[in-house]
C-alpha positions in Angstrom: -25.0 45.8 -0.9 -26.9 48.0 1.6 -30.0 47.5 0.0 -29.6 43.8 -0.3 -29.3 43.7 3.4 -32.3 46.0 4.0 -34.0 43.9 2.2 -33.0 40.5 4.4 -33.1 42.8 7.6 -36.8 43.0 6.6 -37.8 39.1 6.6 -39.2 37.6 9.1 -36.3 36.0 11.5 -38.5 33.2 12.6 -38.7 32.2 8.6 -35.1 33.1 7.8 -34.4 30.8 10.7 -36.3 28.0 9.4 -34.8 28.7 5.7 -31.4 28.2 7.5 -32.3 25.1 9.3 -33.6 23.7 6.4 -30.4 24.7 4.4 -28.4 22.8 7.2 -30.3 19.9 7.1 -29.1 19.5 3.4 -25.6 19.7 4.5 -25.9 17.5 7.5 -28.0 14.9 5.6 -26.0 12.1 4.3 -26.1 11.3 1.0 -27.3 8.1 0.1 -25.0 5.8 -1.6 -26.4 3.5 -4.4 -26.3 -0.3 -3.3 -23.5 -1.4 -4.8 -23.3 -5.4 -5.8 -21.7 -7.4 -3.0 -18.2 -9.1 -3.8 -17.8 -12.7 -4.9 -16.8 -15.0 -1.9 -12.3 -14.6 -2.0 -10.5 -16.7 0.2 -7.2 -17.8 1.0 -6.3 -21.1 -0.4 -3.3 -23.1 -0.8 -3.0 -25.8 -3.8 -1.3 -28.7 -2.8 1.8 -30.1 -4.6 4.2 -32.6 -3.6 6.4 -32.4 -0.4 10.2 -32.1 -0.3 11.2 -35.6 -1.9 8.3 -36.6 -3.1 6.4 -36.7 -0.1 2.7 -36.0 0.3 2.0 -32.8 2.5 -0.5 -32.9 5.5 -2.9 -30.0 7.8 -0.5 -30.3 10.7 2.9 -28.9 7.6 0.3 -26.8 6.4 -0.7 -25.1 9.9 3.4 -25.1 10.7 4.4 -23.4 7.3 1.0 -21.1 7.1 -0.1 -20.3 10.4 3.0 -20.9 13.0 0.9 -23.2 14.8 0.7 -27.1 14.1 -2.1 -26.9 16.5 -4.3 -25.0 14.2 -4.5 -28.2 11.8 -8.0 -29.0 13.2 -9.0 -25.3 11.9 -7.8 -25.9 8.0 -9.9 -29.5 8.3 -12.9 -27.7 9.0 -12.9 -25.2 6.5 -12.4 -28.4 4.0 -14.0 -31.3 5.8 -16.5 -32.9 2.9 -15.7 -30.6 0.4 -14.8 -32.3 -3.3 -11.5 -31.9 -4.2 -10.5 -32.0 -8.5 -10.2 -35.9 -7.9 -13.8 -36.6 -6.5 -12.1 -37.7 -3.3 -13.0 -35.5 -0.2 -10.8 -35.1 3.0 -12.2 -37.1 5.9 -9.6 -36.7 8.4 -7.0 -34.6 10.4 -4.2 -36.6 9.5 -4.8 -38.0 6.3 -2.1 -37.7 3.5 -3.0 -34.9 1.1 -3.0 -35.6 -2.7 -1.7 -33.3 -5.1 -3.8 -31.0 -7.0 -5.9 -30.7 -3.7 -7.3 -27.4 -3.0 -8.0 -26.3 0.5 -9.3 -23.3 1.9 -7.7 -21.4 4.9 -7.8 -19.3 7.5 -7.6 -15.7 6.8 -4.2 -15.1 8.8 -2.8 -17.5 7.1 0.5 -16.6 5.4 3.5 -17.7 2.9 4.4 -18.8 -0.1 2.0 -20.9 -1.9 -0.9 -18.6 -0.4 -3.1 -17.5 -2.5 -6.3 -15.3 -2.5 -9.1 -14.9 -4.8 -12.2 -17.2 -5.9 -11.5 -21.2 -5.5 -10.3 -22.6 -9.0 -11.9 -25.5 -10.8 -8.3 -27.1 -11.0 -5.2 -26.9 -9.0 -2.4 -25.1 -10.8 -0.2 -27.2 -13.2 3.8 -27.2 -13.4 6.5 -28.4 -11.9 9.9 -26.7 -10.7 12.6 -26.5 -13.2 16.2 -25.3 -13.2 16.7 -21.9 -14.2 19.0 -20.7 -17.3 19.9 -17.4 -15.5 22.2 -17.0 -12.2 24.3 -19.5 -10.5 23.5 -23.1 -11.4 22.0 -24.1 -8.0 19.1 -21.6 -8.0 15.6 -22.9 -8.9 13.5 -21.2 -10.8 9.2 -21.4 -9.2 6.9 -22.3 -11.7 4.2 -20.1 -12.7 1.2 -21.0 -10.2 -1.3 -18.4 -12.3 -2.1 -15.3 -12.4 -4.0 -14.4 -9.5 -6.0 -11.7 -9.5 -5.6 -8.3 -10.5 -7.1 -6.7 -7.7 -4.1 -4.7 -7.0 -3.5 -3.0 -10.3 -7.4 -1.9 -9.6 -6.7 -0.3 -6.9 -3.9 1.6 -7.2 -4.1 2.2 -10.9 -0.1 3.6 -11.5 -0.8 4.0 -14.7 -3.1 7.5 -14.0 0.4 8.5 -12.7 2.7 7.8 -15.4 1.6 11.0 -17.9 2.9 12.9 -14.5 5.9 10.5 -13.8 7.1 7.2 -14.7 9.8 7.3 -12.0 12.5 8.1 -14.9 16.2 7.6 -13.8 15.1 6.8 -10.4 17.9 4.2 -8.9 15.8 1.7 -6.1 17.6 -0.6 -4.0 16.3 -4.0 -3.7 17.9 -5.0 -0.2 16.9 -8.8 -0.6 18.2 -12.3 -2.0 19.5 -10.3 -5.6 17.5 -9.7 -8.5 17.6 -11.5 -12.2 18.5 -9.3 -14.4 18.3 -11.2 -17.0 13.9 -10.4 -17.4 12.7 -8.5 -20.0 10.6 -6.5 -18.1 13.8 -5.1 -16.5 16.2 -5.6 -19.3 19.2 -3.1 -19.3 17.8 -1.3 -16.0 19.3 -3.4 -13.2 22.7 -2.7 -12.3 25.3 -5.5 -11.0 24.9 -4.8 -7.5 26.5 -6.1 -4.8 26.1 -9.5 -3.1 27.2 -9.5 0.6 26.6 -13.1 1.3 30.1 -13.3 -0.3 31.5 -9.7 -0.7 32.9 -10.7 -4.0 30.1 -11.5 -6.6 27.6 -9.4 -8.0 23.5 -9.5 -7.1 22.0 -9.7 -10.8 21.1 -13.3 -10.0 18.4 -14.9 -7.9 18.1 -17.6 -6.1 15.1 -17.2 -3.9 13.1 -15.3 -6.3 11.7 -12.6 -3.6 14.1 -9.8 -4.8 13.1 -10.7 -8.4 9.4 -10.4 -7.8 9.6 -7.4 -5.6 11.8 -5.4 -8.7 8.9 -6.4 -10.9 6.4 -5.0 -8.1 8.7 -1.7 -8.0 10.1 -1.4 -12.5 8.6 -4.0 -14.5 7.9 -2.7 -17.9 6.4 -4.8 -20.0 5.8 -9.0 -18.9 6.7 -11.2 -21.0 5.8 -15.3 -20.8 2.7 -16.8 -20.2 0.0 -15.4 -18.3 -1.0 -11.5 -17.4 1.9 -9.1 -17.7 3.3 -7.5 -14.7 3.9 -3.4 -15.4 5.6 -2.0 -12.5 4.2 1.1 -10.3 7.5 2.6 -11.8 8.3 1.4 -15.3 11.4 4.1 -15.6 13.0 3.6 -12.3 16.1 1.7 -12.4 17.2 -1.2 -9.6 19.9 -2.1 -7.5 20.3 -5.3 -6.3 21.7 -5.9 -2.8 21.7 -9.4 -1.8 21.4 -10.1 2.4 20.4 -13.8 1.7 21.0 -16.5 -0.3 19.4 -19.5 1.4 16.1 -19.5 3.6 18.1 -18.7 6.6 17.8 -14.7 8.1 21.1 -12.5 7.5 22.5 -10.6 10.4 21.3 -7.8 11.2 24.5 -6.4 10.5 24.6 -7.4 6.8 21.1 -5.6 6.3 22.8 -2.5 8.0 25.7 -3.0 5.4 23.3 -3.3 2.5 21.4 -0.5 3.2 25.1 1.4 3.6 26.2 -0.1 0.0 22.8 1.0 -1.3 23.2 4.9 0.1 26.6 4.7 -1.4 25.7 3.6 -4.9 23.7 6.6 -5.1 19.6 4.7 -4.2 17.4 7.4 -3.9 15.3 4.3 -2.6 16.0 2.1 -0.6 13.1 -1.1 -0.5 14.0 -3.2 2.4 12.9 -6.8 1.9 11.1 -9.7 4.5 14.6 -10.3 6.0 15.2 -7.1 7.7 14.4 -6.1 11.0 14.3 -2.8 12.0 14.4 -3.0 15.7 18.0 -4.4 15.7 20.2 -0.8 16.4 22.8 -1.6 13.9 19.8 -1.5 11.2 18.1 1.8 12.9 21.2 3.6 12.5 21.5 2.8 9.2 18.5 4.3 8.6 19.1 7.0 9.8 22.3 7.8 7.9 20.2 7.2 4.6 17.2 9.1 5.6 20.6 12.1 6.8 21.8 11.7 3.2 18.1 11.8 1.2 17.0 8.4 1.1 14.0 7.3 1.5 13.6 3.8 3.0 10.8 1.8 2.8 10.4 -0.9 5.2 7.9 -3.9 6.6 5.7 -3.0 9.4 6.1 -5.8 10.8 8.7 -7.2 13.6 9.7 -10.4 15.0 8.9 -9.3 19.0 5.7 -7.9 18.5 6.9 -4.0 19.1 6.5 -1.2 16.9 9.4 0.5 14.6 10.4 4.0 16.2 8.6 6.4 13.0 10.9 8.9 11.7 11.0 11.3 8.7 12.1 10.0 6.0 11.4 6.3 6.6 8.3 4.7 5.5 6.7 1.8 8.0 4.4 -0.7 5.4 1.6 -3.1 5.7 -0.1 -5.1 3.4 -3.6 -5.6 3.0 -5.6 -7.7 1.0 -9.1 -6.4 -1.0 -11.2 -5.5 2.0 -8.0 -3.6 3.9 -7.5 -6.8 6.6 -3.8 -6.8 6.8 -1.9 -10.1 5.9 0.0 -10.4 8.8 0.0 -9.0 12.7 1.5 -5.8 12.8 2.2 -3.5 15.5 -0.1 -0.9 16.7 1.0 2.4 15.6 4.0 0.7 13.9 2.4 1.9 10.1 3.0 4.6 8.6 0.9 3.5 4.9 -0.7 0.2 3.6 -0.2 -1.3 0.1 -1.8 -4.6 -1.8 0.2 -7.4 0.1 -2.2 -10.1 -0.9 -2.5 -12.4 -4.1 -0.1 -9.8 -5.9 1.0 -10.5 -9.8 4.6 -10.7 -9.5 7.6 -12.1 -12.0 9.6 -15.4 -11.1 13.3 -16.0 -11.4 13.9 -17.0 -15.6 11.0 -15.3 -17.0 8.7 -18.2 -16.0 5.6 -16.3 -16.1 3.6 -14.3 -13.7 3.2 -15.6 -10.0 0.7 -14.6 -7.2 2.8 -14.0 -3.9 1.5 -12.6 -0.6 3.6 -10.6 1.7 4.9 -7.5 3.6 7.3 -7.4 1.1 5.4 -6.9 -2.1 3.6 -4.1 0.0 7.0 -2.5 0.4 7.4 -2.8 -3.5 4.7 -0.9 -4.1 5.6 2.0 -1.8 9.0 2.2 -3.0 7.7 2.1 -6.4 5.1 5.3 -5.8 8.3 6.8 -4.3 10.7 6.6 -7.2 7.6 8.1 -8.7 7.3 11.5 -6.8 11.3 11.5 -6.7 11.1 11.2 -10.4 8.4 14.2 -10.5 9.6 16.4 -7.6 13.2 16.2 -7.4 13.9 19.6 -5.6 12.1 17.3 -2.5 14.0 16.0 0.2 13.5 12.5 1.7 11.6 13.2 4.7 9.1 15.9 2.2 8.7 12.7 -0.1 7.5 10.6 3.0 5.2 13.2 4.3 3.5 13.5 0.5 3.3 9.8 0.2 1.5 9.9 3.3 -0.4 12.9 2.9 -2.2 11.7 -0.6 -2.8 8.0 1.2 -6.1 7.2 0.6 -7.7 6.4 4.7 -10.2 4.4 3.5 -13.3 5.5 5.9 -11.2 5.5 9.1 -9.3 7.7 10.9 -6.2 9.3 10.1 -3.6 8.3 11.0 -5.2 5.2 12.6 -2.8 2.7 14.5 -4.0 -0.3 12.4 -3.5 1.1 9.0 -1.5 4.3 9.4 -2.3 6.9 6.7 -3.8 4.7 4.8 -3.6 3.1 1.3 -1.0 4.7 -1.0 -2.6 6.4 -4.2 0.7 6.6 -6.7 -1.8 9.6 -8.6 -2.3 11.6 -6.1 1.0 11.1 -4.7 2.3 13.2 -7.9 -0.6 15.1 -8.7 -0.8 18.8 -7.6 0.3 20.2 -4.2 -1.3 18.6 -1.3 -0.6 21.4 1.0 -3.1 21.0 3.6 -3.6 17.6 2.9 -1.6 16.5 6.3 -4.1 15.3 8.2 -6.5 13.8 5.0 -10.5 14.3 6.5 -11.5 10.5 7.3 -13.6 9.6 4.6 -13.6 7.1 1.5 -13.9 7.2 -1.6 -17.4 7.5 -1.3 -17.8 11.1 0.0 -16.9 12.8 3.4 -17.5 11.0 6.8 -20.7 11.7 8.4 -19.2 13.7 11.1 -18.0 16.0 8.9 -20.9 16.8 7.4 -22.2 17.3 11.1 -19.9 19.8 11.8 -19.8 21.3 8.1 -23.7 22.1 8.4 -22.9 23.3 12.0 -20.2 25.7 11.2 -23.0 26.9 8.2 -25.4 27.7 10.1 -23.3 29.4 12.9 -21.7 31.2 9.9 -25.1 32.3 7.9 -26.4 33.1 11.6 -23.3 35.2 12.8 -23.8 37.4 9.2 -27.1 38.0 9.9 -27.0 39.5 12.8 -23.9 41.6 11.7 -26.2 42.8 9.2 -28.9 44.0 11.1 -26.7 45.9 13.3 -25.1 47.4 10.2 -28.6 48.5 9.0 -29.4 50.6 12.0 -26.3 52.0 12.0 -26.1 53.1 8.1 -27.1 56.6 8.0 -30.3 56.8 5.2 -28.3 57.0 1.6 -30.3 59.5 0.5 -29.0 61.8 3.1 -26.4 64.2 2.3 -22.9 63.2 3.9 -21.2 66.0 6.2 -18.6 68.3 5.5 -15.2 65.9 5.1 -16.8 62.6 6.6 -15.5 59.5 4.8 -17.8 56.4 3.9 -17.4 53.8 6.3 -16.9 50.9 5.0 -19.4 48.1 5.1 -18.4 45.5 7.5 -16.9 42.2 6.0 -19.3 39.3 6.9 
C-alpha cells in the first residue's frame, strides 16, 4: 500500500489533475439515449350510440356528460369539423343531430364512461345493451365496446410479480355498487358481502358495473368471453363486496363511512374505495382512520369534489390516474397524491361476463393500487399498514420528475418492485426514469468524485512524508501506525 502511494505521490499533480478531470467528465457527461420511434397519434374519443329512448345524441350532451361544460361544444366540433365519419357523412355543424356509429375525437380532459383512448378505429363499436342473467332483474348488463388497448398491462407488468406474490388469501374490499360474483375470472373468490343500500341483501350482484370492473382490475384470473382477457394485478386475492350505491345517484357520506366500517370488520386487509367516496367528509376521515388504527390499508381517489387536497396519512394511499404519457385523467389536487396508476382506456370485465370493456377513471387507478397492495400484504405479512404504504410508495416508479412531486406524488406504482427485495433507502427514490439517473445527479455524482479522488490524494501525500523509510529499523517497542483510511 505504501509503495503504491509513493508511487502516485510521484506523478505529476498538474497531470493527475487533469486525469481526474477527465475521469469526472465521464461521470458528469450524460449518456446519450438512442432515438427511440415516436408513438402513434392516441386520442380520446367517444363512439356515438343512441340516446336515452332512442334519441340521437349531440356536442352540447357530449360537452355536459364529458367535460362538465355545455359550453365547450364548440371545442369537440373543431376537433371533428370535416372529418369522415364510417357513413361518409361529415359533421358540418354545432348543433347537428349525431348518427350512430360516429366517432369523434375529444379533448384531452375529457372524462366518463364511453371515453376511450387509443388510435381512432375504422368502425364504431358494435352491440347493443342486454339484460343481464346474474343479480337482481333490473340491472343491465354494458355491452362489450372492445378491447382497448393494452397499454396498462405494459406498463405495470404484474405478472414479473407473481413468482414473488400473487396476493394469495388476501381479502380486498370493493366499497362500490357490489360486485358479480357470478364471473369466472372471480369464480369462488368473492364473498356475499354486504349491501348497505338496503342493510338486508347481499353485494355479489351489480348493477352499475363499476364494482365489477374494478374487482377484475384488483383479482381477475383468467377472462373469459370475447375479446382480450383481463388477469388481475392480484389473481389470488379474494374480494369483498360492499355496495354504497345502487343507482347513479352519490351515497352519504355516511354510508361510505359505514362501508369502510363493515369492510374493517369482515376482516379486508384492503380496503379499495370506489368513485363515490369522498374523503373530505369527517365521517369518512375517521373512518379511515380506524382502518388504517386496525392494519388496513385504504386506497382512495385523489380526487375531490371542492377542489382541496385529502389530509395524507400513513397507511392511506391518495391515487391518480394517468393515461400513456403520465397526463392525469382528471383535475386533482396539488399535493393531494400520494401514487399514480393507468386510469385511462383500462381492459376491464362487465357485469354477466360480456366481454372485456375499456373504462377510464380514478377508480380503476385505485384498482390497481389496491391490487399491488394485496400483493406485498400477500408477500410481507409481518408489515403493518402504514409500512405497506410507505413500500408502495417507495418502489413507485417517478418517471423523470421529482419525488414526491405535487402533480404525480411518488409516482407510478411498479407491483415488481413493490415485492421485490428490501427498499431500504429507497424513501426518497433519486428523480430519474427508466432511462438512467437525472442529469443533476450525475452533476453532483462526478462532483462528489472528484472532491473524493482529490481529498485522498492529498491524504496521501501527507502520509508519505510522514512514513518513516521501511527499510529503517523500528525502535525499541514502537507499534506500526496504521495507514490512514482514505
Amino acid at each position: 500500500m505504501i509503495r503504491v502511494l509513493v508511487s502516485w505521490a510521484g506523478f505529476s499533480w498538474a497531470r493527475a489533475l487533469g486525469c481526474l478531470v477527465a475521469a469526472g467528465a465521464l461521470v458528469v457527461a450524460p449518456v446519450t439515449p438512442v432515438a427511440a420511434a415516436p408513438p402513434p397519434a392516441y386520442v380520446k374519443y367517444y363512439a356515438v350510440t343512441a340516446g336515452p329512448r332512442g334519441t340521437a345524441e349531440d356536442l352540447t350532451g357530449l360537452a355536459t356528460r364529458f367535460l362538465a361544460d355545455p359550453d365547450r361544444a364548440d371545442e369537440i366540433y373543431r376537433l371533428n369539423e370535416g372529418r369522415r365519419q364510417p357513413d361518409g357523412r361529415t359533421l358540418t355543424a354545432v348543433g347537428q343531430r349525431l348518427a350512430a356509429g360516429w366517432v369523434l375525437v375529444l379533448p384531452w380532459d375529457a372524462v366518463g364512461d364511453g371515453v376511450r383512448y387509443g388510435l381512432l378505429p375504422a368502425g364504431a363499436p358494435n352491440g347493443s345493451p342486454a339484460r343481464s342473467t346474474a343479480g337482481a332483474s333490473t340491472c343491465v348488463v354494458a355491452a362489450s365496446a372492445g378491447t382497448g388497448s393494452d397499454w396498462a398491462d405494459a406498463a405495470l407488468s404484474p405478472s414479473q410479480a407473481w413468482p414473488r406474490s400473487r396476493g394469495a388469501g388476501t381479502l380486498v374490499a370493493v366499497v362500490d355498487s357490489g360486485v358479480d360474483g357470478g364471473l369466472p375470472a372471480l369464480a369462488g373468490r368473492v364473498a356475499p358481502g354486504a349491501d348497505l343500500t338496503t342493510g338486508k341483501a347481499r353485494a355479489d350482484t351489480d348493477c352499475l358495473g363499476t364494482g365489477t370492473a374494478m374487482a377484475s382490475v384488483i383479482a381477475a384470473d383468467t377472462g373469459t368471453g370475447p375479446g382480450r382477457p383481463v388477469v388481475g394485478v392480484a389473481p389470488g386475492a379474494r374480494i369483498l363486496p360492499v355496495r354504497i350505491v345502487s343507482a347513479t345517484a352519490d351515497p352519504e357520506p355516511a354510508r361510505t363511512a359505514l362501508g369502510i366500517e363493515v369492510a374493517v370488520s369482515a376482516g379486508a386487509r384492503v380496503i379499495a374505495l370506489g368513485g363515490y367516496a369522498k374523503l373530505t367528509d369527517p365521517a369518512v376521515a375517521r373512518a379511515v382512520r380506524s382502518a388504517v388504527a386496525h392494519d388496513v390499508v385504504v386506497v382512495a381517489p385523489a380526487a375531490t369534489a371542492d377542489g382541496t387536497a385529502t389530509q395524507a396519512q400513513d397507511g392511506l394511499l391518495r391515487v391518480g390516474g394517468v393515461g400513456p404519457d403520465l397526463r392525469p385523467v382528471a383535475a386533482y389536487p396539488a399535493g393531494g397524491v400520494d401514487v399514480t396508476a393507468p386510469g385511462l382506456d383500462v381492459p376491464t370485465l362487465g357485469v354477466g361476463a360480456t366481454g372485456t370493456r375499456p373504462r377510464s377513471g380514478t377508480e380503476y387507478a385505485v384498482a390497481y393500487v389496491a391490487g399491488t397492495v394485496a400483493l406485498v400484504r400477500a408477500a410481507l405479512p409481518g408489515s403493518d399498514a402504514a409500512q405497506v404504504a410507505s413500500r408502495i410508495k417507495a418502489t413507485a416508479d417517478p418517471g423523470g420528475r421529482s419525488s414526491p412531486s405535487p402533480e404525480n406524488g411518488w409516482g407510478m406504482i411498479d407491483p415488481m418492485a413493490a415485492v421485490g427485495p428490501d427498499p431500504a433507502g429507497s424513501a426518497a427514490p433519486a428523480p430519474g426514469g427508466a432511462g438512467g439517473p437525472h442529469p443533476l445527479a450525475l452533476t453532483g455524482l462526478g462532483l462528489l468524485l472528484l472532491a473524493a479522488v482529490g481529498a485522498l490524494a492529498w491524504r496521501a501525500r501527507r502520509f508519505v512524508r510522514q512514513t518513516p523509510d521501511p527499510a529503517a529499523p523500528a525502535r525499541p517497542g514502537a507499534t506500526p501506525e496504521p495507514a490512514p483510511l482514505p
